[in-house]
SETORLUM-31301 format. One record per residue (C-alpha): x, y, z; residue number from 1; residue in three letters. Coordinates in steps of 0.1 Angstrom, whole numbers, plus 5000, padded with zeros to 4 digits. Layout:
BEGIN
[atom [X,Y,Z],NUM,"ala"]
...
END
This chain:
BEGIN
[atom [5013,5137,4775],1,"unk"]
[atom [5014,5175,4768],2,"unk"]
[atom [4975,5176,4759],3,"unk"]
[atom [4965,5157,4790],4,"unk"]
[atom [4987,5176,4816],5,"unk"]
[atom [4971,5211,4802],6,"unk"]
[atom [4937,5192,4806],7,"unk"]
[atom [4946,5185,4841],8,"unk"]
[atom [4962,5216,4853],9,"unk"]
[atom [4929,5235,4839],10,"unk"]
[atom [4901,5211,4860],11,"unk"]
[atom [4923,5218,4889],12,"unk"]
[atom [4939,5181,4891],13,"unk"]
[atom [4974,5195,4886],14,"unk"]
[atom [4993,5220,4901],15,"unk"]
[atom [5028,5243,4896],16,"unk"]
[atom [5036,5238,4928],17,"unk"]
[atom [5041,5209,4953],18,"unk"]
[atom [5039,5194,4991],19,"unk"]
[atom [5071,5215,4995],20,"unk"]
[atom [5051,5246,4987],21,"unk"]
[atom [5026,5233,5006],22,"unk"]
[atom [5041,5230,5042],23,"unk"]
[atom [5061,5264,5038],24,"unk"]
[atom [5027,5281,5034],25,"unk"]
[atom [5015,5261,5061],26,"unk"]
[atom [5044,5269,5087],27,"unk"]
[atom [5039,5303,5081],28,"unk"]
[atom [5006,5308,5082],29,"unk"]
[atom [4999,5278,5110],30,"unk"]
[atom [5033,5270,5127],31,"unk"]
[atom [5018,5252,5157],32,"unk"]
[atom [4991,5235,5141],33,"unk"]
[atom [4995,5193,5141],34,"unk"]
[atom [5005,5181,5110],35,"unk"]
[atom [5008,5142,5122],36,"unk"]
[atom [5011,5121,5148],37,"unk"]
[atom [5038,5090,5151],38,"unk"]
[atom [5029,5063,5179],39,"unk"]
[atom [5064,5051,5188],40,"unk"]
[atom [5057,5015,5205],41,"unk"]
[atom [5094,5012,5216],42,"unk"]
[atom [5093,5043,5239],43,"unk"]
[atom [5053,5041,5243],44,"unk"]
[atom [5045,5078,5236],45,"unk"]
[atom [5031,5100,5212],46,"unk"]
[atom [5048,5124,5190],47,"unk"]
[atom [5031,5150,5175],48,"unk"]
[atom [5047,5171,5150],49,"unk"]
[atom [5037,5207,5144],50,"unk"]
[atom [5038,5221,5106],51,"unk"]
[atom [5068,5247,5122],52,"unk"]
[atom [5087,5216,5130],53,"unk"]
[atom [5082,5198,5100],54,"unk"]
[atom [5089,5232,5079],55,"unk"]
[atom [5122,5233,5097],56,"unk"]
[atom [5136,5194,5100],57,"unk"]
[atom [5130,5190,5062],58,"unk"]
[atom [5152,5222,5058],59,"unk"]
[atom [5178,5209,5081],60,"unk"]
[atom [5177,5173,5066],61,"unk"]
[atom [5173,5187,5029],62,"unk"]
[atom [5207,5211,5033],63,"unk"]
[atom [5223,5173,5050],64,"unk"]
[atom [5217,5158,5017],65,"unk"]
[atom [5232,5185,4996],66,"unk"]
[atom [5266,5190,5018],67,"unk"]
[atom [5265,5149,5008],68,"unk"]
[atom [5266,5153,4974],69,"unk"]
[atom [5231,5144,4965],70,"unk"]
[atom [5222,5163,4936],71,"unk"]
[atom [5195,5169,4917],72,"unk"]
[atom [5176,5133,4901],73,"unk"]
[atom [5198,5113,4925],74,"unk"]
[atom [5177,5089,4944],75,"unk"]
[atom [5175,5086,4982],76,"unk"]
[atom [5160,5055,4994],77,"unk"]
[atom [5150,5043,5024],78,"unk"]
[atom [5139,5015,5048],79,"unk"]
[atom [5124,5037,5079],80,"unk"]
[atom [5094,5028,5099],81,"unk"]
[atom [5060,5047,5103],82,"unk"]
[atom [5079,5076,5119],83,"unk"]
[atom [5076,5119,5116],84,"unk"]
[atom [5112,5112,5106],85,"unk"]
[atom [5100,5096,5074],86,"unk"]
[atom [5076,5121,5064],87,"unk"]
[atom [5104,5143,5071],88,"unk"]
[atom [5132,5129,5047],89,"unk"]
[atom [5103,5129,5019],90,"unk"]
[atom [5098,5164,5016],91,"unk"]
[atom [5132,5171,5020],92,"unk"]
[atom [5141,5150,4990],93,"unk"]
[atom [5116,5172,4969],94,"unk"]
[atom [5136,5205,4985],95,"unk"]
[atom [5173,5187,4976],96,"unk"]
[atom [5160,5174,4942],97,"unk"]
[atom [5170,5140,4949],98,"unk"]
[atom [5138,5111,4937],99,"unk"]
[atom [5126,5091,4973],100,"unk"]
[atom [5126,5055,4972],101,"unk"]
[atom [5111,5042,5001],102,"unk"]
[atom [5113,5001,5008],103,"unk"]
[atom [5089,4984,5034],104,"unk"]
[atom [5109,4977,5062],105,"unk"]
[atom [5093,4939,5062],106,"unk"]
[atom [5120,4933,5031],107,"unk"]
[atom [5144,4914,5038],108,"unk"]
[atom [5184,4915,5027],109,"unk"]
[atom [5180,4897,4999],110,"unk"]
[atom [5154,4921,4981],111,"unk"]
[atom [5165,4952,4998],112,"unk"]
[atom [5201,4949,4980],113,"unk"]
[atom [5182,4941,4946],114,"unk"]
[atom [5158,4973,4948],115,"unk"]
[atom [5192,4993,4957],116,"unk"]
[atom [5210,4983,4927],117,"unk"]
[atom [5180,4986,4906],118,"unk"]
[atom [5169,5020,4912],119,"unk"]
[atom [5206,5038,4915],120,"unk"]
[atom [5203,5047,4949],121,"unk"]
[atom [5230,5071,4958],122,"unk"]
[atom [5220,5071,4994],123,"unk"]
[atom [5202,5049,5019],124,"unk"]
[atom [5183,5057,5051],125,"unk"]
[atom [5179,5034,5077],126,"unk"]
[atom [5174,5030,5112],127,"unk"]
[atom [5206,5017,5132],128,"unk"]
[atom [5184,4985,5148],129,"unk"]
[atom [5144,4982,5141],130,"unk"]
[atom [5121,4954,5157],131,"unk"]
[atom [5156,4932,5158],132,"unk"]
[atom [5167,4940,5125],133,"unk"]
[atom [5202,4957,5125],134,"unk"]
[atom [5196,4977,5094],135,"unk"]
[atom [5226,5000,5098],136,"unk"]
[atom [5249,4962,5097],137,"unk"]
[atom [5233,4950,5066],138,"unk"]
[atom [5240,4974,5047],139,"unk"]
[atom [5275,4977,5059],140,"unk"]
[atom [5276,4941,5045],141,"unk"]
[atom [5259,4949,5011],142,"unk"]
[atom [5276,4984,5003],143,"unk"]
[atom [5306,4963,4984],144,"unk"]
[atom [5281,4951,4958],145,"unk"]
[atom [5265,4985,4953],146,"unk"]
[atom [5289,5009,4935],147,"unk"]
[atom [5261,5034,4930],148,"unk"]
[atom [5256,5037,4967],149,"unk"]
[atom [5285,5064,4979],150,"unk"]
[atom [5264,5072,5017],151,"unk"]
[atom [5250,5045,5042],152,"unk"]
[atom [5229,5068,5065],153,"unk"]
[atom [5218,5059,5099],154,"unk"]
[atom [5193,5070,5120],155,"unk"]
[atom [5206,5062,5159],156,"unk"]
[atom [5242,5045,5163],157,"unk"]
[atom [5260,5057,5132],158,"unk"]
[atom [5294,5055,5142],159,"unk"]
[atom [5288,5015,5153],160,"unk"]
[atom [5294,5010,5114],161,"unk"]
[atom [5311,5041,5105],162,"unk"]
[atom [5276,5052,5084],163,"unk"]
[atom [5270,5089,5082],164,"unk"]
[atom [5245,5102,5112],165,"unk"]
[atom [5215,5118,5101],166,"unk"]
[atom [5201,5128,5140],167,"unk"]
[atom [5217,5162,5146],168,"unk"]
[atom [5195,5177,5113],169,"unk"]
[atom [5164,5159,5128],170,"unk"]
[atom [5163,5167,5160],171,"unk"]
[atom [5178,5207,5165],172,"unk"]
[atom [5209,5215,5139],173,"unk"]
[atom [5196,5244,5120],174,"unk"]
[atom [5197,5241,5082],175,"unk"]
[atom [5234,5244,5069],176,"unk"]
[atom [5219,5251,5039],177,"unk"]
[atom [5196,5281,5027],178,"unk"]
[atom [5160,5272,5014],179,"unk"]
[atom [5176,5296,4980],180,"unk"]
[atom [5203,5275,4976],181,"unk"]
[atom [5186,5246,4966],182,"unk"]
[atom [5175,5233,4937],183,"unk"]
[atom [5139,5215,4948],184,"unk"]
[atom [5118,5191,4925],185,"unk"]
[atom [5089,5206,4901],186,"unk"]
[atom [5055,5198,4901],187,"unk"]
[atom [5060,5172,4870],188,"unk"]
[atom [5094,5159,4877],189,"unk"]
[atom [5100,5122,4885],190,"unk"]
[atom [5100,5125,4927],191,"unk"]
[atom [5094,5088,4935],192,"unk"]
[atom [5098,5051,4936],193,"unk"]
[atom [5075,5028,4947],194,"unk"]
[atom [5078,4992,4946],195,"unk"]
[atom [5052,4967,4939],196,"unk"]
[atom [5048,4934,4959],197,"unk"]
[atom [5050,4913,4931],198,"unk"]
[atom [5031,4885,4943],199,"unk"]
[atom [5018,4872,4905],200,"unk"]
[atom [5047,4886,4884],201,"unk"]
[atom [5080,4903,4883],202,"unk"]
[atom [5079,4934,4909],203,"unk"]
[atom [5079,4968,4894],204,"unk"]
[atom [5090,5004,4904],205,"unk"]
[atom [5061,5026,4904],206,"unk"]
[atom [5073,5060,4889],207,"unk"]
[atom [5054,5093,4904],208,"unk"]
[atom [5056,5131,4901],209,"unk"]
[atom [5045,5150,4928],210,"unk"]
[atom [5013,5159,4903],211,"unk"]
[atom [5009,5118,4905],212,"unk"]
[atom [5008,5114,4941],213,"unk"]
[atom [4985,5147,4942],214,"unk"]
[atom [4961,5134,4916],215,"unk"]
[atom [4929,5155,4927],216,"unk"]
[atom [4925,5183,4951],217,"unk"]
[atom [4922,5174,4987],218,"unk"]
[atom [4886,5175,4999],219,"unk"]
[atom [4873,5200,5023],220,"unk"]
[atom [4875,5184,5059],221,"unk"]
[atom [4845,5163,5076],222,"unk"]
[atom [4834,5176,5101],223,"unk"]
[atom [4823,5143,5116],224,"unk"]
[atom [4866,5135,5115],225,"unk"]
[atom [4888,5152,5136],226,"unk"]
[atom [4916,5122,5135],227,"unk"]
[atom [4926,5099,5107],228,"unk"]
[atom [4947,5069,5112],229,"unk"]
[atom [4964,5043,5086],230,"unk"]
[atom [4980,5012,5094],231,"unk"]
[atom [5000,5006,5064],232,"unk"]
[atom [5038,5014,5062],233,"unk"]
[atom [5055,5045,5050],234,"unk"]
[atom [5060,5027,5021],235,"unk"]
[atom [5030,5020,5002],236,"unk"]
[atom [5012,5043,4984],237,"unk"]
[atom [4982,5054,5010],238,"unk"]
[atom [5003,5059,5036],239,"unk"]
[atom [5030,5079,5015],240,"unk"]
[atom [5001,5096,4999],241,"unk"]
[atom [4989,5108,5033],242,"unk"]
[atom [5023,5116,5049],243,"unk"]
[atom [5029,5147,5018],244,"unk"]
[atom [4990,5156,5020],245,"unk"]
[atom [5002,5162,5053],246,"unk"]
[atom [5018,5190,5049],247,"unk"]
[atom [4983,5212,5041],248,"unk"]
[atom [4959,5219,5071],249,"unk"]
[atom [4935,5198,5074],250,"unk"]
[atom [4927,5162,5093],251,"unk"]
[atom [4958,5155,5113],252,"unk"]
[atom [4969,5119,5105],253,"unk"]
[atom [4979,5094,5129],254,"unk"]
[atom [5004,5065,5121],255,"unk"]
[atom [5017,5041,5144],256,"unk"]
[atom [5051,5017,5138],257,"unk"]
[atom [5036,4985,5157],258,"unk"]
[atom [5013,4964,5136],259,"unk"]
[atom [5002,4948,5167],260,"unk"]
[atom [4959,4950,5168],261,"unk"]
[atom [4960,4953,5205],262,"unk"]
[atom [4978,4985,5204],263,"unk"]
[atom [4965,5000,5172],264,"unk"]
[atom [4929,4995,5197],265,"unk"]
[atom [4945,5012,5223],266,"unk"]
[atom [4955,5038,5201],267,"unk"]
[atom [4922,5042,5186],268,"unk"]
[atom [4906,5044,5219],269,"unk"]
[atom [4932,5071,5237],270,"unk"]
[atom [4932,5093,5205],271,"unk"]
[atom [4898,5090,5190],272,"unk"]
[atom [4905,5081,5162],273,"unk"]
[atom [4875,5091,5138],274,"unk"]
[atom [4883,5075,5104],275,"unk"]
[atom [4908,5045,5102],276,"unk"]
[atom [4923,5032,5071],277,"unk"]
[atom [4935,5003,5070],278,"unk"]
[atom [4938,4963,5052],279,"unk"]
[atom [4914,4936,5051],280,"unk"]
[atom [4943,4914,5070],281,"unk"]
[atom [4943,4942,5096],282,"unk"]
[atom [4907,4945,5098],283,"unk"]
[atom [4905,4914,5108],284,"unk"]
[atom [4932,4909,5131],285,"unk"]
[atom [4915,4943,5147],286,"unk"]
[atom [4881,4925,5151],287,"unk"]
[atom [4896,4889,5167],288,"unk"]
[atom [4912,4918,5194],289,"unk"]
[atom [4882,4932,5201],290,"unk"]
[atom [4867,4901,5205],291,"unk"]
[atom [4895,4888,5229],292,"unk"]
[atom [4892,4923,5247],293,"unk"]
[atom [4870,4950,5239],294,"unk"]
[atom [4879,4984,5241],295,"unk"]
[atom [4860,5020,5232],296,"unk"]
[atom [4859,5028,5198],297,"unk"]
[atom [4829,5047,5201],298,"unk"]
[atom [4848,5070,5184],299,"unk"]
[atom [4849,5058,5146],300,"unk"]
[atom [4829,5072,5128],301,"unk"]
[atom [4841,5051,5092],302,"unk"]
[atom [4865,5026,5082],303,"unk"]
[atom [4880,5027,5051],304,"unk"]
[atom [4892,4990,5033],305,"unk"]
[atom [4918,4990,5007],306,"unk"]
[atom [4946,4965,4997],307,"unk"]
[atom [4924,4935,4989],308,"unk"]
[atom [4889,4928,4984],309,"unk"]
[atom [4867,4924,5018],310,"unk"]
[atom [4851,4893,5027],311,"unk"]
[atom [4818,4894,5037],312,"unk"]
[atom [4827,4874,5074],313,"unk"]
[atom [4853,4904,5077],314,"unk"]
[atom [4830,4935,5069],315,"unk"]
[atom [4799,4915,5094],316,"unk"]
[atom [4825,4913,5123],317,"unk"]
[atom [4841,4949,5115],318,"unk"]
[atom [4803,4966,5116],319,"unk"]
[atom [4793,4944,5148],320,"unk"]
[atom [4824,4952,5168],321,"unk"]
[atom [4842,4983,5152],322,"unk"]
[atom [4820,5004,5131],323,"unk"]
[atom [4788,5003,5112],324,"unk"]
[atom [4799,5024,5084],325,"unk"]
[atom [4828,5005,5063],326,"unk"]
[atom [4838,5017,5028],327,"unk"]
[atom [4861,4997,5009],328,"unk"]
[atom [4884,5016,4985],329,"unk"]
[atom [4901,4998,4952],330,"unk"]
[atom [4937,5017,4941],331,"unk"]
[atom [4970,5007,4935],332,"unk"]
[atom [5006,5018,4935],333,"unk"]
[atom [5001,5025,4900],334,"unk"]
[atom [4971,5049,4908],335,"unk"]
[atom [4963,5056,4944],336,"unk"]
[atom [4925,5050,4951],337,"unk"]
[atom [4904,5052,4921],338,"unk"]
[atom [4879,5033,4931],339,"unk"]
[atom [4851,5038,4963],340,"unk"]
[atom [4824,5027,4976],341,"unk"]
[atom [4801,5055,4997],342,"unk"]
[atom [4787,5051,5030],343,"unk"]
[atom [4753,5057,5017],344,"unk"]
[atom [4758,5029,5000],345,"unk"]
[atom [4739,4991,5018],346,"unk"]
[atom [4758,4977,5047],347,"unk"]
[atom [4768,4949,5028],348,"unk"]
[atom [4779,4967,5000],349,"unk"]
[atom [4818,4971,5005],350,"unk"]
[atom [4819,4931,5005],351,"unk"]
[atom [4800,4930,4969],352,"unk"]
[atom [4816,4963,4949],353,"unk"]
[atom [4849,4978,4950],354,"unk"]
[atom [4829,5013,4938],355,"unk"]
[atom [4826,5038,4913],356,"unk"]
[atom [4854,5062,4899],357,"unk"]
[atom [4855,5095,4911],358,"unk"]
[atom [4853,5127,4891],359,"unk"]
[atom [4890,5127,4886],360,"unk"]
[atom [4894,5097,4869],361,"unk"]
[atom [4880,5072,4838],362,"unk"]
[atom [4876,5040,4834],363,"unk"]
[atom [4875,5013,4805],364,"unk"]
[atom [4862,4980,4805],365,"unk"]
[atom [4880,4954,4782],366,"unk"]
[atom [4859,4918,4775],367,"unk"]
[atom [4879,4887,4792],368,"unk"]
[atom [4856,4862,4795],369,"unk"]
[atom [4826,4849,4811],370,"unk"]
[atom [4816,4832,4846],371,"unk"]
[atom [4788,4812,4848],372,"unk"]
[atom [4774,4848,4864],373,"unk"]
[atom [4778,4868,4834],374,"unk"]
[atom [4806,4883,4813],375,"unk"]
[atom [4842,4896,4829],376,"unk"]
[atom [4863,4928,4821],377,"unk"]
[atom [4899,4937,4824],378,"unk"]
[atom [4899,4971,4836],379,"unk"]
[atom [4917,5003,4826],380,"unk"]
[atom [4923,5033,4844],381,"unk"]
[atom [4934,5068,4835],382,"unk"]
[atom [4935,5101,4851],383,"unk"]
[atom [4954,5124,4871],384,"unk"]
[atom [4963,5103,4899],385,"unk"]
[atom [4981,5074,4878],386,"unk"]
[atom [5015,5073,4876],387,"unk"]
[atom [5039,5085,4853],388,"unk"]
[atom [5055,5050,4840],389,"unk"]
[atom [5061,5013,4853],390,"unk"]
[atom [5096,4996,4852],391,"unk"]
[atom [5107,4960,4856],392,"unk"]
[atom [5130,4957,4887],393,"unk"]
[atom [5150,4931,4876],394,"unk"]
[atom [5144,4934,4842],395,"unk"]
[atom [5149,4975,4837],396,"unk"]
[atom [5123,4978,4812],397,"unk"]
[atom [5095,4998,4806],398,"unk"]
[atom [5068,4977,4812],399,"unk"]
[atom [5044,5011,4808],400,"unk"]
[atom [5044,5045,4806],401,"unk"]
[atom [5018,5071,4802],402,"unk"]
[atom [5027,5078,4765],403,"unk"]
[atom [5013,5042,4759],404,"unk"]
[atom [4976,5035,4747],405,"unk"]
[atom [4968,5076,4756],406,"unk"]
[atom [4976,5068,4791],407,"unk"]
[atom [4955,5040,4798],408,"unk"]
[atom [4967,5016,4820],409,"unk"]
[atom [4961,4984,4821],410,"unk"]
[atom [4954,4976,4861],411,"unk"]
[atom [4954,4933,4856],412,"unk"]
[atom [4923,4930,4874],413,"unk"]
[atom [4891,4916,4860],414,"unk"]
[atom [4858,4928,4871],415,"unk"]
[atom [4818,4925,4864],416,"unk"]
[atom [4795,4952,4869],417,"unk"]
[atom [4779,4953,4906],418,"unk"]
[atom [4746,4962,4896],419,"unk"]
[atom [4741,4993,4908],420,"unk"]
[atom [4767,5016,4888],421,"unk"]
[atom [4801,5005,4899],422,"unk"]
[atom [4822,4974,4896],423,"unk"]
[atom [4826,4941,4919],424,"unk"]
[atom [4865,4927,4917],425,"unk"]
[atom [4866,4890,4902],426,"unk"]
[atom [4900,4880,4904],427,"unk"]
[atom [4933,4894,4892],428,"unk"]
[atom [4944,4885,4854],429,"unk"]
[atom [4978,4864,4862],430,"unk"]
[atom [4958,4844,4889],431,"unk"]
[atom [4929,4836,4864],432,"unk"]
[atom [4916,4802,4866],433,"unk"]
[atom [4897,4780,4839],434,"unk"]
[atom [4899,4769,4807],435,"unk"]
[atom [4860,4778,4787],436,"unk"]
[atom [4849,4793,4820],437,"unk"]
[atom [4869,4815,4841],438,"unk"]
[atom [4866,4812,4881],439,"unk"]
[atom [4856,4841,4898],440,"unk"]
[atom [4882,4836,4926],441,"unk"]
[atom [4871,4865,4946],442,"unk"]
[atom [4837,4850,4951],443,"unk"]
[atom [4853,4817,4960],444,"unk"]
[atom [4875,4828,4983],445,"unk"]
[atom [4850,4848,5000],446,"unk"]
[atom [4825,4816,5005],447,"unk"]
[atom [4858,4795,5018],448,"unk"]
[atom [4861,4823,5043],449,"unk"]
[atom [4825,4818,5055],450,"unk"]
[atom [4835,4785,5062],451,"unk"]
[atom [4831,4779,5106],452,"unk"]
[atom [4865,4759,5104],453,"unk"]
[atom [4887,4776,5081],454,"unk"]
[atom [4909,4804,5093],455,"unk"]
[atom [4922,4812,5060],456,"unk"]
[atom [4923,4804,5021],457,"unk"]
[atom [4933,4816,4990],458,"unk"]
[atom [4926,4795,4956],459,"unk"]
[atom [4953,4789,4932],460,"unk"]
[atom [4956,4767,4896],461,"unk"]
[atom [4962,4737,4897],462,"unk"]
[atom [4965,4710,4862],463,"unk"]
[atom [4943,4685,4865],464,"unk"]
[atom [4949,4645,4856],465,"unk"]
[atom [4926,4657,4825],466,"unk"]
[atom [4947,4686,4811],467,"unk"]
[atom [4922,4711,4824],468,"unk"]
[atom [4932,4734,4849],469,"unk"]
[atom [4907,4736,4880],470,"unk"]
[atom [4909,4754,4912],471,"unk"]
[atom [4931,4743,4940],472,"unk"]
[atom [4917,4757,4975],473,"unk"]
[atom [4950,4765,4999],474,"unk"]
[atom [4930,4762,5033],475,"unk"]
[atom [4950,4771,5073],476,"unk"]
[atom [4926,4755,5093],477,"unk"]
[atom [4928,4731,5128],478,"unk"]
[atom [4902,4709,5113],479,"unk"]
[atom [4911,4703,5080],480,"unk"]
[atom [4879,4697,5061],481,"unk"]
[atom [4884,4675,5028],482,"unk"]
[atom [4873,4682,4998],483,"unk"]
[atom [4842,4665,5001],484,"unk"]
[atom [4833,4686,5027],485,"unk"]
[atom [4844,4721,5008],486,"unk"]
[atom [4826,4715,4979],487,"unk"]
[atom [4793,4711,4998],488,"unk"]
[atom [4795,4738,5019],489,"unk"]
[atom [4801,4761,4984],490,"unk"]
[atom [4772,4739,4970],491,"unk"]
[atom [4753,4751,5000],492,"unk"]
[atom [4764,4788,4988],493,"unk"]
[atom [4748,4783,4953],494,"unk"]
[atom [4784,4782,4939],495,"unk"]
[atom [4785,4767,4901],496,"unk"]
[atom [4802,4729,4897],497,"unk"]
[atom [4825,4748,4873],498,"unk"]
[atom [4838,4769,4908],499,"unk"]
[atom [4842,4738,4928],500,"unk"]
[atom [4879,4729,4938],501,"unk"]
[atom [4891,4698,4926],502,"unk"]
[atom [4923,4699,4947],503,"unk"]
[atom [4925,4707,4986],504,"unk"]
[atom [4957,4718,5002],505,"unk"]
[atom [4965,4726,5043],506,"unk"]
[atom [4995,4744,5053],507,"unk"]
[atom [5000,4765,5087],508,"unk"]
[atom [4998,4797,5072],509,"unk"]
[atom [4997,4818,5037],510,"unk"]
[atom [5024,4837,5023],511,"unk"]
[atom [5019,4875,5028],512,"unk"]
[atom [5031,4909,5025],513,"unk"]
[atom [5025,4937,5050],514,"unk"]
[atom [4991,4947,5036],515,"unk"]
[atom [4984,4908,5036],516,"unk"]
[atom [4981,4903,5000],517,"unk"]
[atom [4988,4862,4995],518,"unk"]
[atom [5027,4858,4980],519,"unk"]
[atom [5010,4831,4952],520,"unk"]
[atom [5035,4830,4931],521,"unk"]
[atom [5058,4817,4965],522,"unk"]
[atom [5026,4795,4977],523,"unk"]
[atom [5025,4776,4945],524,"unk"]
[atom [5063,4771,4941],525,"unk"]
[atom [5060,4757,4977],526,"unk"]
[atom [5028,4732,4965],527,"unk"]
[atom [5043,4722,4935],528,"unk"]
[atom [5076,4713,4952],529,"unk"]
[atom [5055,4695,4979],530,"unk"]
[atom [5036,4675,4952],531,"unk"]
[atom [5066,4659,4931],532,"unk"]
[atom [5086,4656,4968],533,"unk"]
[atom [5095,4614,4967],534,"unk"]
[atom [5070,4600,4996],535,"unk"]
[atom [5079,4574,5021],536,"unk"]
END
């Protein structure tokens, strides 16, 4: 709204510029300075790309665009690992005026195609073959069914499937096209896509500005941190968030595009890496690899949670063989991290509180029930750094946008207060569970986790022979403890009778998506079908 972008543009939130600006001031005044560096896994190196380079390929990729066609408000998507390249073909969507649309490159053909015929896209980006995926022949294969799409570009082997090459503008063709001569993205205009997982309800595209994705001036530089790293792809919001903040001076980020913990500990330890972001998933496939074999990461100096609250067994095993100092951060797509904890905070306190907001942002607490610990709130959020609206992929409809209840949005999580000035995650509105008392699934999840023979669980409703619905515990674990046996160990916990499963289920693994959020909605269409399967 008009009255809150003045607001924001005067406390310095906003800007009339963007991360365009940004890296043209940056290659002029520090052309040799590292902006970020790519781990490529396939060809084992290193690539470091200086601010002159990046200045440059987003010119050269940004004047490919236009002699395609690509106009202003067209989107560009694309399915591209955790490369420079990718940070590359962002910015020069903001210099060409086309909207980005990046898609995890974990989706498969299926969703891929319906994110390209939802969003428009008049281009795609993707890699010829990646981790063996052929990309480039998929979307040969779906290009008949998309009649908005009029360029399949390729990143490799274009000419194997007759896509347009994108490699000459990346790697040395000067810009065909004059930085005057085209027609960039302002500070407010829509600039990206983001999709949502969708695990508990229909997935969404995210819609951003680059005054969105800015959302509050970058801080000055630690001096503690010389390296940053981030595990996520180039498609969810941190590491898209980081990948344009790139394009200041500042902490060089590293980004690797191998999930693999081994080598993200190799990385960590040949880089010195001082500050890694990263998943609770991760985090914990990071600390079984150190356990298995050690290397030094002397180096860290903080690690930053987000994605998912942090179980306590995680954040004990992350302090005793990664780093002492563990923050955990709470944001979405919908508004990048709102929520932190500090590292002056207790040790222990990442696993109990998801934080306090920051200056840049407010927060309102709706009632939503009670636990048997005290009452539960859906929160709101609102500030610079949330997005501009929300659409239904499948649907098309504006699910929310900030002209809406004077831009508060409603996140879908319920909370409590923490008891010491910020707020401790309960569970996540769709995935409530309880009839007169709600379950704090968090908390339950967390205790199942503490469990010596469980490797995983999540908690999901489940209809009892009563009518009532009760928790059902999902569990991944060699041993297979019944539900006798669960319910005393989160007895032993001081968990209420009201928390107690009343269902136990065992599979060989969860459901998850790259940041290792639980696909529930998936999990329990899988249960139920399991259930009513005829026996014998």
């Amino acid at each position: 709204m008009p009255d809150a972008a003045r607001r924001y543009r005067e406390q310095g939130w906003w800007r009339d510029r963007t991360f365009s600006d940004d890296l043209r001031d940056s290659a002029a005044e520090r052309p040799d300075e590292t902006a970020l560096l790519t781990w490529r896994h396939r060809e084992g190196r290193l690539v470091a790309l200086s601010f002159g380079e990046f200045d440059a390929r987003a010119d050269a990729v940004a004047g490919a665009l236009r002699e395609l066609g690509v106009r202003r408000g067209d989107v560009v998507a694309h399915q591209l690992p955790a490369w420079w390249e990718t940070a590359v073909l962002m910015v020069a969507c903001i210099r060409a005026g086309a909207v980005v649309a990046p898609l995890p490159t974990l989706f498969g053909p299926f969703v891929t195609e319906r994110v390209l015929a939802a969003t428009g896209a008049v281009a795609c980006v993707v890699p010829d073959e990646w981790d063996g995926v052929p990309h480039a022949r998929q979307l040969l294969a779906q290009a008949p069914r998309l009649p908005s799409l009029r360029h399949r570009v390729v990143l490799g082997d274009a000419a194997a499937t007759n896509a347009v090459g994108l490699d000459d503008a990346l790697y040395g063709r000067p810009a065909a096209v004059r930085p005057n001569d085209l027609d960039p993205l302002a500070a407010d205009d829509v600039g990206a896509l983001l999709m949502t997982s969708g695990t508990t309800g229909e997935p969404q595209l995210v819609v951003h500005s680059a005054n969105t994705l800015y959302g509050v001036p970058r801080p000055a530089p630690v001096d503690s941190v010389r390296l940053r790293a981030l595990t996520s792809g180039m498609a969810f919001v941190a590491a898209f968030r980081r990948a344009l903040h790139a394009t200041s001076p500042g902490v060089p980020t590293l980004l690797s595009d191998s999930r693999d913990p081994g080598g993200w500990l190799d990385l960590i330890e040949r880089t010195g890496v001082n500050e890694l972001w990263t998943s609770p998933r991760t985090l914990r496939d990071l600390t079984e690899e150190q356990r298995r074999r050690a290397r030094d990461v002397s180096s860290l100096r903080s690690v930053c949670s987000f994605g998912g609250p942090l179980p306590r067994v995680t954040l004990s095993a992350v302090r005793e063989g990664l780093c002492p100092v563990v923050r955990n951060v709470w944001g979405m797509t919908e508004c990048g991290n709102v929520l932190a904890t500090s590292p002056e905070d207790p040790p222990e306190h990442a696993a109990r509180s998801l934080g306090r907001m920051g200056r840049a942002g407010e927060v309102r607490l709706e009632p939503a029930g009670r636990t048997h610990h005290g009452e539960v709130f859906r929160l709101h959020v609102r500030g610079p750094a949330v997005c501009l609206a929300t659409v239904g992929r499948d649907s098309g409809r504006v699910h929310w946008s900030t002209h809406d209840d004077e831009g508060w949005l409603d996140t879908g999580d319920l909370v409590a207060p923490d008891g010491t000035g910020g707020l401790r995650f309960v569970g996540r509105a769709a995935e409530r569970i309880g009839d007169a008392w709600q379950v704090p699934v968090a908390d339950v999840e967390d205790a199942l986790l503490a469990h010596p023979g469980i490797e995983d669980a999540v908690l999901v409703p489940w209809r009892h022979a009563d009518g009532r619905e009760t928790p059902c515990a999902v569990l991944v674990s060699e041993g297979r403890p019944d539900l006798e046996e669960l319910c005393g160990h989160l007895r032993r916990l001081g968990l209420h009778e009201s928390c107690l499963p009343t269902r136990v289920e065992h599979v060989t693994a969860l459901p998850r998506t790259e940041l290792g959020k639980v696909r529930r909605k998936e999990l329990l269409a899988r249960l139920r079908e399991r259930a009513t399967a005829p026996t014998g």
